[in-house]
MITI-233724 format. One record per residue (C-alpha): x, z, y; residue in three letters; chain. Coordinates in steps of 0.5 Angstrom, whole numbers, always signed. Layout:
BEGIN
+-------+-------+-------+------+-----+
:     X :     Z :     Y : type : mol :
+-------+-------+-------+------+-----+
:     X :     Z :     Y :  ALA :   A :
...
+-------+-------+-------+------+-----+
***
This chain:
BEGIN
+-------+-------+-------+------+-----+
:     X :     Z :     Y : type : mol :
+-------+-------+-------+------+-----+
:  +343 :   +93 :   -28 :  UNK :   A :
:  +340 :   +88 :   -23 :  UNK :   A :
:  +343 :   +93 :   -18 :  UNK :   A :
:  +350 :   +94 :   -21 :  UNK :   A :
:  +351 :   +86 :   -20 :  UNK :   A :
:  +348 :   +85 :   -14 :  UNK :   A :
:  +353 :   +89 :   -11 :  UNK :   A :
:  +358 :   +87 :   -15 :  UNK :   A :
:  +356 :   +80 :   -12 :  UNK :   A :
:  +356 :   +83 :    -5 :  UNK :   A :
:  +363 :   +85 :    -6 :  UNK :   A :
:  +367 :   +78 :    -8 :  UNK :   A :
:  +363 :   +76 :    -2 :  UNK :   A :
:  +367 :   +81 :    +3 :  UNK :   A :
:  +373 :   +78 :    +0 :  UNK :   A :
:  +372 :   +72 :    +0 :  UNK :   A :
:  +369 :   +72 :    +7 :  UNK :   A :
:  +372 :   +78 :   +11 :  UNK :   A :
:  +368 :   +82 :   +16 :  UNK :   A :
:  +374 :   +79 :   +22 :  UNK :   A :
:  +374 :   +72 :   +19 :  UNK :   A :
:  +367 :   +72 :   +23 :  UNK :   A :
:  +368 :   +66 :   +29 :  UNK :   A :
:  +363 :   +71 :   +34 :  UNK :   A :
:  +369 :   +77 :   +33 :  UNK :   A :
:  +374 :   +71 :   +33 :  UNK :   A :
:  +371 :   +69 :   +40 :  UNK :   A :
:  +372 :   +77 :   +43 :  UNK :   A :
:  +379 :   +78 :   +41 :  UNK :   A :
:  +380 :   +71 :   +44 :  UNK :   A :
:  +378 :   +74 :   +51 :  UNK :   A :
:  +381 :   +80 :   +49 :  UNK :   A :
:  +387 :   +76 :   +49 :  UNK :   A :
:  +387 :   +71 :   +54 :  UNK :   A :
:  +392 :   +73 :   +60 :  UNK :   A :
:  +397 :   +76 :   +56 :  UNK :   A :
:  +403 :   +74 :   +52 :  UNK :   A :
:  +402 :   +73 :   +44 :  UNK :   A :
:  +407 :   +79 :   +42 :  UNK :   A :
:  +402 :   +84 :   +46 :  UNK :   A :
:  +397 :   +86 :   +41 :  UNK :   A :
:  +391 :   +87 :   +46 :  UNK :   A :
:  +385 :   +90 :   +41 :  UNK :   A :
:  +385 :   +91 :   +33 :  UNK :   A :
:  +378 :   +94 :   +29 :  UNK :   A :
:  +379 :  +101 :   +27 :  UNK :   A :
:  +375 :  +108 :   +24 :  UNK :   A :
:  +369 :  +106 :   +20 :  UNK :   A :
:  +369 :   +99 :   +19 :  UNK :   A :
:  +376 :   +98 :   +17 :  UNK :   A :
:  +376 :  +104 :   +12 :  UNK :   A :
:  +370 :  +101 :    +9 :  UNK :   A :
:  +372 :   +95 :   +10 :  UNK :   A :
:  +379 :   +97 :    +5 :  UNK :   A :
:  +374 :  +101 :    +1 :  UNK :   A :
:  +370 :   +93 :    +0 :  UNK :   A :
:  +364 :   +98 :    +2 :  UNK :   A :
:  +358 :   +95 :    +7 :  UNK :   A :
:  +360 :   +95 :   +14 :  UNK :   A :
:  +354 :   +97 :   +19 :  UNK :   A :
:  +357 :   +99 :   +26 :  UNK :   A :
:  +364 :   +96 :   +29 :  UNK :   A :
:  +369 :   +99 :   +33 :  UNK :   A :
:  +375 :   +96 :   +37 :  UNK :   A :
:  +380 :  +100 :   +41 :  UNK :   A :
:  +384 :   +95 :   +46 :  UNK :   A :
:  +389 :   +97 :   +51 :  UNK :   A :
:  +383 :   +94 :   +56 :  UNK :   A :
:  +381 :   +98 :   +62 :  UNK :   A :
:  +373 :   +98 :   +62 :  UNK :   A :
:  +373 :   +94 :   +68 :  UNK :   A :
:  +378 :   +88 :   +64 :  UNK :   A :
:  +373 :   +88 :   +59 :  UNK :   A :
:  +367 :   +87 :   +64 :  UNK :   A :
:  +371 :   +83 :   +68 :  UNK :   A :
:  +372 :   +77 :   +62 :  UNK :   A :
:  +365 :   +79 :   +58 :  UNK :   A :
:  +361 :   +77 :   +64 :  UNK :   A :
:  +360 :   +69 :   +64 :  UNK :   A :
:  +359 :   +70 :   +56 :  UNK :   A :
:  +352 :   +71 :   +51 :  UNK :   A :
:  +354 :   +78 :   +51 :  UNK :   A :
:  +352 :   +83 :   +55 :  UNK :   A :
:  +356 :   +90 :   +57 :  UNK :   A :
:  +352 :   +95 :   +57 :  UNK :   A :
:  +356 :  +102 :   +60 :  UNK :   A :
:  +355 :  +106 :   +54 :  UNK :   A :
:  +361 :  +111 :   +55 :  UNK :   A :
:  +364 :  +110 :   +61 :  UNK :   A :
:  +366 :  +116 :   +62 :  UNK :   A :
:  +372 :  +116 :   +56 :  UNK :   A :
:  +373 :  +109 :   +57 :  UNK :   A :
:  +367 :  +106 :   +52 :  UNK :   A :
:  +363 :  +100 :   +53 :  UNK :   A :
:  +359 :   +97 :   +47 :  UNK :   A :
:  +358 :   +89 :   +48 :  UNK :   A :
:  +350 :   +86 :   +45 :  UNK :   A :
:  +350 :   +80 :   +42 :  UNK :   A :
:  +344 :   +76 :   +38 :  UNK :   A :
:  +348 :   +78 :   +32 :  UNK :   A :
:  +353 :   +85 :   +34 :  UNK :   A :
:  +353 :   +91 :   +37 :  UNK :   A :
:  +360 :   +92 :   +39 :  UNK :   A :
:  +363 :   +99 :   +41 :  UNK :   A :
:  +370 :   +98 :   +45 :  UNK :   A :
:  +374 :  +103 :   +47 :  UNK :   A :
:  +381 :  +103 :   +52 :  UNK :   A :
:  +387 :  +107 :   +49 :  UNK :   A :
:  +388 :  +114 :   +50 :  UNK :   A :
:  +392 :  +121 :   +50 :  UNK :   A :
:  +388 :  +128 :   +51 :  UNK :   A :
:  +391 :  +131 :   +57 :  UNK :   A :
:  +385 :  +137 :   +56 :  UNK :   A :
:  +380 :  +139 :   +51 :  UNK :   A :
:  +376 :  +145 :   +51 :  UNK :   A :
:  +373 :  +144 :   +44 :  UNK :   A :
:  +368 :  +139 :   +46 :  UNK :   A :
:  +370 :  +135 :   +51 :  UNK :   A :
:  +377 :  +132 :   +52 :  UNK :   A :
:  +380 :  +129 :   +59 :  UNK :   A :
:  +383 :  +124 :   +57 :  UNK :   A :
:  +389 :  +118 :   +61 :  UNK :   A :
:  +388 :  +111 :   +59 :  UNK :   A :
:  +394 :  +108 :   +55 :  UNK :   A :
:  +397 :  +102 :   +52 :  UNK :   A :
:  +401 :  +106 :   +45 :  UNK :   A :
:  +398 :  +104 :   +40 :  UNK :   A :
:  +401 :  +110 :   +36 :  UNK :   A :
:  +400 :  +115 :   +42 :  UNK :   A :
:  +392 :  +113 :   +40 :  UNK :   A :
:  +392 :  +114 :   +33 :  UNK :   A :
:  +395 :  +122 :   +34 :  UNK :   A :
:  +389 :  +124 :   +38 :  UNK :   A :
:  +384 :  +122 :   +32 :  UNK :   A :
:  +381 :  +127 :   +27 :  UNK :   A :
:  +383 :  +124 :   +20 :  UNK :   A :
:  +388 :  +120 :   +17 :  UNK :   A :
:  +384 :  +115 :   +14 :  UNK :   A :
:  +380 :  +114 :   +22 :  UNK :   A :
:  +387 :  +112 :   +24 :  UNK :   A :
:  +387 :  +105 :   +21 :  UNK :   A :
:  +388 :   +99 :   +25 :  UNK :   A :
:  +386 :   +91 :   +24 :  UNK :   A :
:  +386 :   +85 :   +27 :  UNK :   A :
:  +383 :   +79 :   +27 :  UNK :   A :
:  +388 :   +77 :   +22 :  UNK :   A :
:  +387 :   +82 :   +18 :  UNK :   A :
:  +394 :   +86 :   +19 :  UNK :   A :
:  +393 :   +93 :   +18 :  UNK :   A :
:  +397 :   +98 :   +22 :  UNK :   A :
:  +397 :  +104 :   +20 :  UNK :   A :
:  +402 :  +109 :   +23 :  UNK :   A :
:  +399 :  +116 :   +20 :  UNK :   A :
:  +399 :  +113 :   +13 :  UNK :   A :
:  +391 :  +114 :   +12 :  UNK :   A :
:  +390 :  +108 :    +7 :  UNK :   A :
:  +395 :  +111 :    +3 :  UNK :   A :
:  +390 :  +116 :    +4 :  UNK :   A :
:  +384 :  +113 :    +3 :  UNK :   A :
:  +387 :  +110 :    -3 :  UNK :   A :
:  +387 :  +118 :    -6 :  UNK :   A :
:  +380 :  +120 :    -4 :  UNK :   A :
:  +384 :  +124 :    +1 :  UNK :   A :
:  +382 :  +127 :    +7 :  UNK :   A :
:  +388 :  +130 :   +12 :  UNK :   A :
:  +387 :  +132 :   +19 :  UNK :   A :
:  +392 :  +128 :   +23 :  UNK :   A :
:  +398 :  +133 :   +24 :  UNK :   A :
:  +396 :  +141 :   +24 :  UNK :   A :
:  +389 :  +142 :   +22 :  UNK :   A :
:  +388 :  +148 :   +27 :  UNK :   A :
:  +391 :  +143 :   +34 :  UNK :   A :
:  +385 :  +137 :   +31 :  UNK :   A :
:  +379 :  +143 :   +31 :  UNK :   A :
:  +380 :  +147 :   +37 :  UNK :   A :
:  +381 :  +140 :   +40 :  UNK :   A :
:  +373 :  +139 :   +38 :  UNK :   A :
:  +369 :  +143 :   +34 :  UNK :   A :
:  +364 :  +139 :   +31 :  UNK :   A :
:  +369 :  +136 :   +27 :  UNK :   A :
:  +369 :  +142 :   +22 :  UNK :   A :
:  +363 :  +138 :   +20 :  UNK :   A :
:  +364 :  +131 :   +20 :  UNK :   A :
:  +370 :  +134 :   +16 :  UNK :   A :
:  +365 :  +136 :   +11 :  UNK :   A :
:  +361 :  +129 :   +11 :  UNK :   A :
:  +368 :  +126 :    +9 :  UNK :   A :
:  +369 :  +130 :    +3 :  UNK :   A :
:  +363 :  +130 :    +0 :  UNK :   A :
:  +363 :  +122 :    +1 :  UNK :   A :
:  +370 :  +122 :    -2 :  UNK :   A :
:  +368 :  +128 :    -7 :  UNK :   A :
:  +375 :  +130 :    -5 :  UNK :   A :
:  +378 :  +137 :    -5 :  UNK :   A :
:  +378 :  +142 :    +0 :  UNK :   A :
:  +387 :  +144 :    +2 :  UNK :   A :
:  +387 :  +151 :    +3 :  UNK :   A :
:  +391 :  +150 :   +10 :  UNK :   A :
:  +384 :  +146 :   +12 :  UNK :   A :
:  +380 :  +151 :    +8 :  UNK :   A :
:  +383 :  +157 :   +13 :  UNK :   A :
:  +384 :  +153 :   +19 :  UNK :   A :
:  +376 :  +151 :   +19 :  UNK :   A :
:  +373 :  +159 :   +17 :  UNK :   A :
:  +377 :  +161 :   +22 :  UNK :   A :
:  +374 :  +156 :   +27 :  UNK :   A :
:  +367 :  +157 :   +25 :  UNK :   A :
:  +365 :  +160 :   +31 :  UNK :   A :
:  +367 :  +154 :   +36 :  UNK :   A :
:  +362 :  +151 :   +33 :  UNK :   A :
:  +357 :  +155 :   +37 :  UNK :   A :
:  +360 :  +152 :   +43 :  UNK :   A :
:  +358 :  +144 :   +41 :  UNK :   A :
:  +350 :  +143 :   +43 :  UNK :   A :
:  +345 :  +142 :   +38 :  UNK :   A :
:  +344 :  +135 :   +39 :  UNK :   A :
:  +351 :  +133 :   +36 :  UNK :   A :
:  +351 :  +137 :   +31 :  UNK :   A :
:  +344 :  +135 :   +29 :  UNK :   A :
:  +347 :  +128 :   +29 :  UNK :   A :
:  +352 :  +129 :   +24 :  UNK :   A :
:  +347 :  +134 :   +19 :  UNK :   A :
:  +344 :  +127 :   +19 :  UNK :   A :
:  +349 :  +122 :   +17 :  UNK :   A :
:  +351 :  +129 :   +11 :  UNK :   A :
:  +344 :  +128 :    +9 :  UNK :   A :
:  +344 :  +120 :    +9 :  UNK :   A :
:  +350 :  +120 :    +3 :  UNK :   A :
:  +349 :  +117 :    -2 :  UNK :   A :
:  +351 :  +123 :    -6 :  UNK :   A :
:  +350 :  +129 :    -1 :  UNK :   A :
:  +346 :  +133 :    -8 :  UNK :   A :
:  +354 :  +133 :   -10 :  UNK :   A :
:  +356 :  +139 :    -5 :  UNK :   A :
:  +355 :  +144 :   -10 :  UNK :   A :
:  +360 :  +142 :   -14 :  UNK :   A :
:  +366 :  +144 :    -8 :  UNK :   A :
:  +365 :  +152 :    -7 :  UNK :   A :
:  +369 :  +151 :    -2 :  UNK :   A :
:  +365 :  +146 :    +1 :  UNK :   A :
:  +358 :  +149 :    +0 :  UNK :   A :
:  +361 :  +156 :    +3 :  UNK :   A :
:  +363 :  +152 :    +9 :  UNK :   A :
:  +356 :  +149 :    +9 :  UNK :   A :
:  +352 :  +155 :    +9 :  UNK :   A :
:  +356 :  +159 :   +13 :  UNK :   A :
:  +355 :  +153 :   +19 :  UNK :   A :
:  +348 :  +153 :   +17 :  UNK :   A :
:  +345 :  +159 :   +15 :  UNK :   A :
:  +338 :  +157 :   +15 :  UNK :   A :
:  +340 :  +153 :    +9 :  UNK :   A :
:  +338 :  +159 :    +4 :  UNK :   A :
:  +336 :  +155 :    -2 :  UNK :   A :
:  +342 :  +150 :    -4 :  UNK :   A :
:  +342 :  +151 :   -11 :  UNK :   A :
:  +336 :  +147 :   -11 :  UNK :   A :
:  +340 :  +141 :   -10 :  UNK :   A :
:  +341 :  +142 :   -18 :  UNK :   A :
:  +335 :  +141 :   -20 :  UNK :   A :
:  +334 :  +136 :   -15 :  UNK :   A :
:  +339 :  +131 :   -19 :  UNK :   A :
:  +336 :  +132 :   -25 :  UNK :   A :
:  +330 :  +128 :   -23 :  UNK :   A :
:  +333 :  +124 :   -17 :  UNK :   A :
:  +341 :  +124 :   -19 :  UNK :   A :
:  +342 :  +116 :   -18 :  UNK :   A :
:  +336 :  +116 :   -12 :  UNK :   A :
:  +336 :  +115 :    -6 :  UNK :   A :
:  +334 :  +122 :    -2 :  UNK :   A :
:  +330 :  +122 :    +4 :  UNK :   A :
:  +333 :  +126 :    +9 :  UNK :   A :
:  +326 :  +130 :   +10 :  UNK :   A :
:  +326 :  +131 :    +3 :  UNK :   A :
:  +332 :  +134 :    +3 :  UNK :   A :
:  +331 :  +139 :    +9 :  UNK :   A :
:  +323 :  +141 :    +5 :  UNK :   A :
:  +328 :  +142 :    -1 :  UNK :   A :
:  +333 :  +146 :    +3 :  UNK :   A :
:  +328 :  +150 :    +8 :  UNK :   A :
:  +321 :  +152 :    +6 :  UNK :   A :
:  +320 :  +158 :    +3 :  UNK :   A :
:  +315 :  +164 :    +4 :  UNK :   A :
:  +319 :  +165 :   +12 :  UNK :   A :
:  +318 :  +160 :   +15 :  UNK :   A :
:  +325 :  +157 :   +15 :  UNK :   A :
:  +323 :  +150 :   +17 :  UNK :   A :
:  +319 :  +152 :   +23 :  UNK :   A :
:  +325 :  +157 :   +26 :  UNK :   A :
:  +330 :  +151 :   +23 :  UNK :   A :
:  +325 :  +145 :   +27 :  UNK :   A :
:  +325 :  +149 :   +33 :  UNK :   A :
:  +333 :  +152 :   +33 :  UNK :   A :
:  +334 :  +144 :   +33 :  UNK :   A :
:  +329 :  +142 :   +36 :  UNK :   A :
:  +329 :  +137 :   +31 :  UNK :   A :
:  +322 :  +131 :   +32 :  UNK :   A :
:  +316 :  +131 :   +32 :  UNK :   A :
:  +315 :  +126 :   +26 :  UNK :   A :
:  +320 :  +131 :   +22 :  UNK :   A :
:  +316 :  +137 :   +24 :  UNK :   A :
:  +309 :  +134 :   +22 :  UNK :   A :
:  +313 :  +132 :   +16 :  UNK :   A :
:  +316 :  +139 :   +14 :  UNK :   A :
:  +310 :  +142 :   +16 :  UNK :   A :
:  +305 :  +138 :   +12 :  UNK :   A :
:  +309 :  +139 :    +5 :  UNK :   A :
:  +309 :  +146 :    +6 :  UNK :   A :
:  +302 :  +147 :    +7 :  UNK :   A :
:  +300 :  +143 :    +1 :  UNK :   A :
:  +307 :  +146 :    -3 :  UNK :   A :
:  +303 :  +154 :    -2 :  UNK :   A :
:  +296 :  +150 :    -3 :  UNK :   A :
:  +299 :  +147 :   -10 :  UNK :   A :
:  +302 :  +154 :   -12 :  UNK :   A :
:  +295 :  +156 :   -13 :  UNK :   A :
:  +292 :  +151 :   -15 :  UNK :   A :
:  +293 :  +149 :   -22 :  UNK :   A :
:  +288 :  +143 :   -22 :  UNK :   A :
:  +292 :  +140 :   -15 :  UNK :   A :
:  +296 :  +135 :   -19 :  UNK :   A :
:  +289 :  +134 :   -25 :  UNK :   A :
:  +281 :  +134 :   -23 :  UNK :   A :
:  +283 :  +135 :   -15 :  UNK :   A :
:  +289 :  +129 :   -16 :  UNK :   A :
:  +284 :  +123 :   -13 :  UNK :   A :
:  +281 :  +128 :    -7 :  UNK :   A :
:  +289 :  +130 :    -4 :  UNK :   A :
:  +291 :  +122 :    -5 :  UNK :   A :
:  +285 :  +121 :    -1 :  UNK :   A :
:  +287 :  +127 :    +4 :  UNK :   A :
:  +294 :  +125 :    +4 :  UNK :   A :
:  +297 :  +119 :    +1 :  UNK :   A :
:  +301 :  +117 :    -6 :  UNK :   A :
:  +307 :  +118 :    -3 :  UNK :   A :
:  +306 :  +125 :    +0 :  UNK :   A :
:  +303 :  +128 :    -6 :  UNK :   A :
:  +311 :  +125 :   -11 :  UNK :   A :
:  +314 :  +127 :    -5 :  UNK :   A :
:  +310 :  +134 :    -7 :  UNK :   A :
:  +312 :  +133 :   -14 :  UNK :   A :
:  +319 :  +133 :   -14 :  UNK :   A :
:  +319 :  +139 :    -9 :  UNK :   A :
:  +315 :  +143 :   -13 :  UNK :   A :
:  +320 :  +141 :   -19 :  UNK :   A :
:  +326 :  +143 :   -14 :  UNK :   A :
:  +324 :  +150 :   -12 :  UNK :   A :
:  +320 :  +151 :   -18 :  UNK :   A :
:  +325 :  +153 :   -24 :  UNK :   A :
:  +318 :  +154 :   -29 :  UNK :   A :
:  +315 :  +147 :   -27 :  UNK :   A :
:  +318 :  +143 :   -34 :  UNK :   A :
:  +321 :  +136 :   -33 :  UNK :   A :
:  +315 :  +134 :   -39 :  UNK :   A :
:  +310 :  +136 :   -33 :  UNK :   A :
:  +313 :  +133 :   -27 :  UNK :   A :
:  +313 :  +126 :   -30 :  UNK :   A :
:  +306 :  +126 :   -33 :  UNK :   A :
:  +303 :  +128 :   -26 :  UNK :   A :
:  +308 :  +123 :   -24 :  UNK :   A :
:  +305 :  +119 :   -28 :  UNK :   A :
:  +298 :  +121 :   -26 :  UNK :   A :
:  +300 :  +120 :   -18 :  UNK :   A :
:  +303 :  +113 :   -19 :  UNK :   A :
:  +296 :  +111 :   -23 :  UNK :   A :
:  +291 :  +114 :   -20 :  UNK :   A :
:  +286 :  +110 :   -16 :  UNK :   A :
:  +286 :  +110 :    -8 :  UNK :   A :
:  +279 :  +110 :    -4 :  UNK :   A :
:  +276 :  +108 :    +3 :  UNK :   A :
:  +271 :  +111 :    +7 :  UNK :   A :
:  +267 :  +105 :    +9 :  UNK :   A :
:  +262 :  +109 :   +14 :  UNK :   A :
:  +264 :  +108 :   +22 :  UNK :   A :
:  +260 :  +108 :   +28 :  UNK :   A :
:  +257 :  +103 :   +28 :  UNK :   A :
:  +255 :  +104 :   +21 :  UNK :   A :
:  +251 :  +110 :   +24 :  UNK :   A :
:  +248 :  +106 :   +30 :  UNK :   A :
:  +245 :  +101 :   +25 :  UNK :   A :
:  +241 :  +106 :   +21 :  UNK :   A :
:  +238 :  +109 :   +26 :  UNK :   A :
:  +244 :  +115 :   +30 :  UNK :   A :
:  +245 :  +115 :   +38 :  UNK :   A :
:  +251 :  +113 :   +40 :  UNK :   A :
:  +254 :  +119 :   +42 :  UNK :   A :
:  +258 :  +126 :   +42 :  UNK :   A :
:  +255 :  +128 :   +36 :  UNK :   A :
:  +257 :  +122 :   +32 :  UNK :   A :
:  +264 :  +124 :   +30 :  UNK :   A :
:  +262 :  +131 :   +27 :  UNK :   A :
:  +256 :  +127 :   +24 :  UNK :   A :
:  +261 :  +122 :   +20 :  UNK :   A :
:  +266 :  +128 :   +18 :  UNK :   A :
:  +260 :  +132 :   +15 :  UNK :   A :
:  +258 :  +125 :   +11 :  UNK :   A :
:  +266 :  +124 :   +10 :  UNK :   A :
:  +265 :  +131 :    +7 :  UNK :   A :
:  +260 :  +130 :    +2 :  UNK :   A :
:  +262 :  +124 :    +0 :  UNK :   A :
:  +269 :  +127 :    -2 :  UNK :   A :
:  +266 :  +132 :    -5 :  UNK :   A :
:  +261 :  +128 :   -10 :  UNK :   A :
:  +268 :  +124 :   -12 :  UNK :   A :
:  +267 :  +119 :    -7 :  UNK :   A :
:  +260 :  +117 :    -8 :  UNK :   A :
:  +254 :  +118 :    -3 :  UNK :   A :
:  +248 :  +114 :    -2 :  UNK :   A :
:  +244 :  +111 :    +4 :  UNK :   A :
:  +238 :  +117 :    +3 :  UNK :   A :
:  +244 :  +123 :    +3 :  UNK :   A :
:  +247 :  +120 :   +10 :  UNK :   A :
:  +241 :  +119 :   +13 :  UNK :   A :
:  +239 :  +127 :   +11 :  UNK :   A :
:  +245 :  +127 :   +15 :  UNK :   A :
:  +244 :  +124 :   +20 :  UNK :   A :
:  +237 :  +128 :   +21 :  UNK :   A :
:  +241 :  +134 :   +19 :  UNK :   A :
:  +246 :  +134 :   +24 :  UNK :   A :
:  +245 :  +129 :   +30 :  UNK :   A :
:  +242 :  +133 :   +35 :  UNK :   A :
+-------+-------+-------+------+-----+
***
């Protein structure tokens, strides 16, 4: 309840308040603007801000397309608060930082080559010509500082529609560049829309370009798939869910998303969450997957961790019970409700009733502290030295072991026992 007004709340806000109403943006498009007669349109938001900005949905980055040259633009931000920093020199981009913005701006283009990754582009000031060479219709909207919309490929009727078309012929814009198969994914399943049977087939006959595109951007945009909101609705699209697994084979186990949403549909997921829910089975999937994408190290130790213990827990039926406290201690809450939804998703035996009592269980279940350390050691008696960290493991041990509890008289034995 609190929620659903808050956001209603958030939402009259962006009325009332528009995004590019901000005195900062103002600022920005003044300079744009400055040495240029006022029938001359110089700069104007576009792609994802505006789209979400029509969608009254939450605006996080901000793009701007100008008629500027990079070195126009670092011409007259250079006795300002913001600084220039050459982000993408090469396909005229520049992102100006302030305080409060990080704005990406980007000159006016036209493909001359592309080679379904990169594209030679020649710099321009037709705004027309720059919308033809975008991926999507609904991308290809364009705002200014007064909130006037140009919209040239008709992406707000689009939007409008829940529709996500191709800018022209489907099989032109991917051949263009490849990794837009899956962003084209990502849209869909943002705007639960269906997949036209002439994308459909220009994306299948495609799919192998998708080989051309490096690992690392492909992995970027698996990420933003993964971060929506209703990511676990991609099930509900064959056409959709066909595409997705033939782009990543590795996903074996997308059915499991359905038994996710039982238990986590008006959820946020984390996208580590997911990939364990999609990934662990008994091949290893997550390792070969974590290595093909050479995915980070945090991730690895993550997906690594849940599936270790998920095997452990499969045969034990005291994990979530008599052993709870010991697999908090040695993990943390957190771990063990992240195991427990996972279990549940891959688990088709494990019944809803049982998932929520050790959920229960978890959320209730008292958390420990091993107060023994070094010095504790030297103060009763022990030599400072290489032995004291195997001396405080095996007290730590025993301690675990006794449902954390150890007297003074068990941990000099140990001492005695172990420190020479």
């Amino acid at each position: 309840m609190f929620d659903k007004s808050f956001n209603f709340i958030n939402k009259i806000k962006r009325n009332l308040f528009p995004f590019y109403k901000n005195k900062e943006l103002k600022f920005v498009f003044h300079k744009l603007q400055e040495g240029f007669s006022s029938d001359i349109v110089t700069a104007r938001f576009v792609g994802g801000c505006v789209r979400k900005h029509l969608s009254n949905d939450q605006i996080d980055d901000i793009d701007i397309a100008t008629i500027l040259s990079t070195e126009q633009i670092k011409e007259k931000f250079k006795d300002t608060n913001f600084k220039v920093v050459e982000t993408g020199i090469k396909y005229g981009t520049v992102t100006l930082v302030s305080k409060n913005y990080k704005l990406e701006l980007t000159s006016l283009r036209k493909d001359i080559k592309t080679d379904g990754r990169h594209a030679e582009v020649e710099y321009i000031d037709d705004w027309q010509l720059d919308s033809e060479r975008r991926d999507f219709t609904i991308n290809a909207i364009y705002l200014d500082i007064n909130g006037n919309i140009y919209d040239p490929q008709m992406g707000s009727v689009d939007l409008k529609n829940n529709n996500i078309k191709f800018i022209g012929d489907p099989q032109k814009r991917i051949e263009e560049d490849y990794l837009r198969i899956i962003r084209f994914i990502r849209f869909k399943i943002m705007y639960n829309s269906k997949v036209e049977p002439t994308t459909n087939d220009a994306i299948k006959q495609n799919l192998d370009g998708i080989k051309k595109i490096s690992k690392e951007r492909i992995l970027i945009e698996l990420y933003k798939i993964l971060d929506l909101n209703n990511f676990m609705n991609l099930n509900e699209s064959l056409e959709l869910r066909e595409i997705f697994s033939l782009i990543f084979p590795e996903f074996e186990n997308l059915k499991r998303l359905n038994r996710l949403k039982i238990i986590c549909d008006n959820s946020k997921i984390n996208r580590e969450l997911l990939l364990a829910v999609m990934l662990i089975d008994e091949k290893n999937n997550h390792e070969y997957f974590g290595h093909k994408y050479n995915i980070s190290n945090n991730i690895k130790y993550y997906l690594n961790l849940l599936a270790r213990n998920f095997h452990l827990l499969k045969g034990n039926k005291s994990f979530f019970t008599t052993d709870l406290e010991k697999n908090i201690y040695l993990n943390d809450k957190n771990h063990l409700i992240m195991l427990n939804i996972l279990n549940f998703a891959i688990n088709k035996k494990y019944k809803l009733k049982d998932f929520s009592e050790n959920l229960k269980r978890i959320l209730s279940s008292k958390t420990y502290k091993f107060n023994v350390d070094g010095e504790y050691l030297i103060k009763n008696g022990m030599t400072q030295g290489t032995q004291m960290g195997k001396v405080l493991k095996k007290i730590e041990e025993e301690w675990i072991k006794n449902n954390f509890k150890i007297s003074k008289n068990q941990i000099q034995e140990i001492i005695r026992l172990h420190s020479h």
